[in-house]
N, C-alpha and C positions, 0 to 999 in steps of 0.2 A: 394440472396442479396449480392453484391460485398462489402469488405473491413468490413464485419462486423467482431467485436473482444470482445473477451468476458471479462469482470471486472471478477475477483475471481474465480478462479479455484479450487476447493476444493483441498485439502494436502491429501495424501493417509495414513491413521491412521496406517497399518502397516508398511511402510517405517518410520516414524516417531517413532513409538517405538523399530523397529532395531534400527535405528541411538543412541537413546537416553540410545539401552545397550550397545552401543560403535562399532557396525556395520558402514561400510564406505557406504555410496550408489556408486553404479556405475555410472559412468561419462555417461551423457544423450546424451551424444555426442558433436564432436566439434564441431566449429561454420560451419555454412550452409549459404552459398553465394548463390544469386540468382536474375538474373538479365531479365527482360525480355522488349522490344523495343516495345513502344506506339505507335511511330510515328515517322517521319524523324527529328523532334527535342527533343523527349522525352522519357527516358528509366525508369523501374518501379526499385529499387535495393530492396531487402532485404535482409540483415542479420541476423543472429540469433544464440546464443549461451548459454551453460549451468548459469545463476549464482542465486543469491538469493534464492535458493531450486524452483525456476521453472527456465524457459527458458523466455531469452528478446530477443523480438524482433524491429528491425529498417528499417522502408519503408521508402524510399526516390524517390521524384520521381521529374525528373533532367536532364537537356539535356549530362550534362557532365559527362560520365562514369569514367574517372579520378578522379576529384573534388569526386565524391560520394565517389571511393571506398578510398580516401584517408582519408576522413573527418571519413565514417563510422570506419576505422582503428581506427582515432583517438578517437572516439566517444567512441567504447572498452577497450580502454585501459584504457581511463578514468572511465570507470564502473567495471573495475576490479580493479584499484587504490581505490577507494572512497570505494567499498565493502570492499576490505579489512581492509579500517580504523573504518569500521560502525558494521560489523560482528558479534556480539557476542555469535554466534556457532564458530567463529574462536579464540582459546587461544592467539594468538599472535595479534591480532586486538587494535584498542585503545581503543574498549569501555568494551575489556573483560579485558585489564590489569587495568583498574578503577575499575572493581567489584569488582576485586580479591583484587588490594593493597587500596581500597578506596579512593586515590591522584590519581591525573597524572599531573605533572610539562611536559611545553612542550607541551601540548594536542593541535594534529593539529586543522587548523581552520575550516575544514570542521564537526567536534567533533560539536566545541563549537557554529557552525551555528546551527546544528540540533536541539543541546540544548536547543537556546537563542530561535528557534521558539518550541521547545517545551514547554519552558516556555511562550510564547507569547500564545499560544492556550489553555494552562490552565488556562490563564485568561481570555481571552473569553468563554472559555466554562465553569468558575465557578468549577474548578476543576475538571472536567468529563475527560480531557484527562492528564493521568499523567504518565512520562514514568518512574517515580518509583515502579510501581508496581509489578517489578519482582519476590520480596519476598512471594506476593500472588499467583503469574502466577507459581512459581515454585514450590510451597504447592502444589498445587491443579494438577498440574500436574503428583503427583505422583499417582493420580487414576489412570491415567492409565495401573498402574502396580499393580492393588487390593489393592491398601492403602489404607488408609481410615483419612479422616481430620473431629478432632477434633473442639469444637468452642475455646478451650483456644489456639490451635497452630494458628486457623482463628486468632484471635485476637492480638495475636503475632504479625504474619505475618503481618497484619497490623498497627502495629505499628511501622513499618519498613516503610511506604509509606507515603509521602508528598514530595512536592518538596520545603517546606522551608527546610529539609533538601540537598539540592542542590546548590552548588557554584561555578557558570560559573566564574571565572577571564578573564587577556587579556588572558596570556598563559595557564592558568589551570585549571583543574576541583574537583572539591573535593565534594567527599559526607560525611556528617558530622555525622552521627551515624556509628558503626557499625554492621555490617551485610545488610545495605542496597545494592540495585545494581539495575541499568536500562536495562531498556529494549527498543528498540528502534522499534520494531517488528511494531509499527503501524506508522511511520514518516518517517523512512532510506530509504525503500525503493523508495517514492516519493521523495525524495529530490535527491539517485542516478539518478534516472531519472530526474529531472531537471538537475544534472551536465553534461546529456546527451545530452540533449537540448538545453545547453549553444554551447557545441562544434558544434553541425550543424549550430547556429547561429550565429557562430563564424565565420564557415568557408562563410556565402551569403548564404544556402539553407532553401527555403524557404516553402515547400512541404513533410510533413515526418508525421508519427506517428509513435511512442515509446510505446511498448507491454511490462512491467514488469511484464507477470502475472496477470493483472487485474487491474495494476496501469498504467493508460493511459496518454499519451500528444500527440497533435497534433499539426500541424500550414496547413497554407494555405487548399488548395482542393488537393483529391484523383487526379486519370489518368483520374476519369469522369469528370474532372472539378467539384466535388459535395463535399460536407463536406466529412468529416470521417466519416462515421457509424457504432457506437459503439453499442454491443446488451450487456444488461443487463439481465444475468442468474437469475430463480426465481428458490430459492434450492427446492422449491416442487415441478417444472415441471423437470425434467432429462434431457427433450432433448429439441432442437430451444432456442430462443432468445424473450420471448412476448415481448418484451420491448428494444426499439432502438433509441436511441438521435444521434444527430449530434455535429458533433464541427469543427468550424476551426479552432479556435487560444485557448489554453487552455489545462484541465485534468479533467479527472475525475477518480473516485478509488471506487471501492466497498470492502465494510469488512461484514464477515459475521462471525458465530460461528461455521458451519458446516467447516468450512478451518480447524479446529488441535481438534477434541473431545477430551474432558480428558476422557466421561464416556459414554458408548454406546447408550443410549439416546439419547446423545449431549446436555446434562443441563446444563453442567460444559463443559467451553472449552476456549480458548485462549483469550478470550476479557473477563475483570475483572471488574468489577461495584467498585471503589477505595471507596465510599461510603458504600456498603455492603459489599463485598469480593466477592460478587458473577456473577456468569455469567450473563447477562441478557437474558429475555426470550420472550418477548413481540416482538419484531423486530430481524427477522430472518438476514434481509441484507440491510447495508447501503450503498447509491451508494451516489458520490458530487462531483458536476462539481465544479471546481473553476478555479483561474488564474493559478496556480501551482501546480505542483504533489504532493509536501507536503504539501501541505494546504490540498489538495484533499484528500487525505491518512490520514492523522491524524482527519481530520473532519470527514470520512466516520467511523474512529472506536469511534468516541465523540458520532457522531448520532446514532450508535447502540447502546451504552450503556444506552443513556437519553430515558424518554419516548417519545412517538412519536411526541407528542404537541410540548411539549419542543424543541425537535429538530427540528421541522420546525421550530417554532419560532425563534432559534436560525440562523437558515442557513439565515432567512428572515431578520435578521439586518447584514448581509454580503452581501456587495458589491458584483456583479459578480459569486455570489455563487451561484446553488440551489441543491437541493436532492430528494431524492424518495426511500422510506421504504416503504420494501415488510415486512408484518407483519406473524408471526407461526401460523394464522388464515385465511393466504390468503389476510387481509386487504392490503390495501396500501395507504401509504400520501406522497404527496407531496407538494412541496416549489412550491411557486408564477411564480418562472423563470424556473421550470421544463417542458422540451417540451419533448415528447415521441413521434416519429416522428410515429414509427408502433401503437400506439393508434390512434394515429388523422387522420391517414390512413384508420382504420375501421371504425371509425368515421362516416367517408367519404363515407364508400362503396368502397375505393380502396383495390384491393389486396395488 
């Protein structure tokens, strides 16, 4: 099956615990160009290079070899610009010098977009997505290293999490207690990818999908003339794709729990219930198509957290949205606008 791309790529747990006792990973390689001729007016490009702890990739498919590789240039540079202001594995980044001093006078405005829709999402989602909860994400991540969490440091920690402690201004940002700090792990990534998507639009290309890792966007048709076909990993089959949607204009983003374990079950792991403290355990992995990568990303880690009900209801009063949770029992729900192209294939009787 051509151009199929997989949402969420599990994080390898032991590279994750080097880095986090101060190990550097080695560099995945530099970028990889590659280019190959459809037809007498149309060539396929794609790019691809190390950033956000996986590899982004950019297809472009375009009569003009020029235009592409120029635009793709610029597309790069703008994705290693934005990461390094969103970063917060990077000490020099803007959202780590906010944890560390709690102000930032000056906060670029690609900062304070992430923000104003991270707060935009916490109110539709009734608080279920909230990018304060780093105080709890970093408790619990010390399991990883045989710790062991308390309910009085749980309760702590969480009294470190709300976003009325959060003050977007024009130029700044300030979080109002201290010891709070964000975490941006479920939103930056989609949003760099929109700033990727601005510059191919920027430049007239019309034909492209954008591979962050499992955070998707696409426009027009593939080289078949056909949507993009995206496969949706189920973390209890290991290999193929059972599940494969389309898209022409749009993203989609899968979040799962199996992506950063704190604890070798996988009970405790990188997405936090800001209402419990805890990890949820009922929905393995949330996939959601939407208009934009960061809608898409920060909705896919809301509907993992919410029970299932809840979150399709939720996706179903959104415009242009839908979803599909793959449940730790094999179940699965989905939203109303959810189409699985290789379901309705078997359906069918087609291969």
């Amino acid at each position: 099956m051509p151009d199929v791309t997989s949402p969420g790529v599990p994080v390898d747990d032991l590279a994750a615990t080097l880095t986090k006792l101060g190990f550097q990973a080695a560099n995945p390689g530099p970028r990889v160009e590659e280019s190959a001729r459809l037809s007498r007016r149309l060539r396929r490009t794609t790019w691809s290079a190390p950033s956000m702890r996986t590899r982004v990739s950019v297809t472009v498919v375009h009569g003009s070899q020029d235009l592409t590789d120029t635009t793709l240039g610029e597309a790069f540079d703008e994705l290693h610009r934005v990461v390094a202001l969103l970063n917060r594995h990077d000490g020099s980044s803007a959202v780590s010098t906010l944890n560390e001093r709690g102000a930032l006078r000056g906060a670029p405005p690609e900062l304070r977009a992430v923000l104003n829709g991270a707060a935009e999402l916490h109110r539709i989602s009734r608080g279920a997505f909230d990018v304060t909860v780093k105080p709890v994400v970093d408790l619990l991540r010390g399991l990883k290293f045989g710790g062991a969490v308390s309910d009085a440091e749980l309760r702590s920690a969480r009294g470190l999490v709300g976003m009325s402690g959060l003050r977007v201004g024009r130029r700044s940002v300030r979080l109002k207690r201290s010891g709070m700090g964000l975490t941006l792990d479920g939103i930056a990534k989609g949003y760099v990818v929109d700033c990727v998507a601005a510059v191919l639009q920027r430049r007239g290309l019309d034909r492209w999908l954008i591979d962050a890792g499992g955070d998707i966007r696409t426009s027009g048709l593939n080289e078949d003339d056909r949507p993009w076909r995206i496969g949706v990993q189920d973390p209890l089959r290991q290999t193929g794709f059972p599940v494969v949607t389309e898209l022409t204009s749009g993203a989609i983003a899968t979040s799962g729990g199996y992506e950063d374990r704190f604890t070798p079950d996988g009970r405790v792991h990188h997405v936090v219930d800001t209402a419990t403290g805890r990890s949820p355990q009922t929905t393995l992995s949330a996939s959601v198509a939407a208009p934009s990568a960061m809608m898409a990303d920060a909705l896919a880690t809301t509907t993992l957290v919410l029970r299932p009900a809840w979150a399709v209801a939720l996706i179903e009063t959104l415009p242009c949205c839908a979803c599909l949770l793959l449940g730790a029992d094999g179940r699965r729900w989905r939203s109303s606008r959810w189409r699985s192209v290789s379901e309705s294939h078997r359906e069918r009787g087609e291969p």
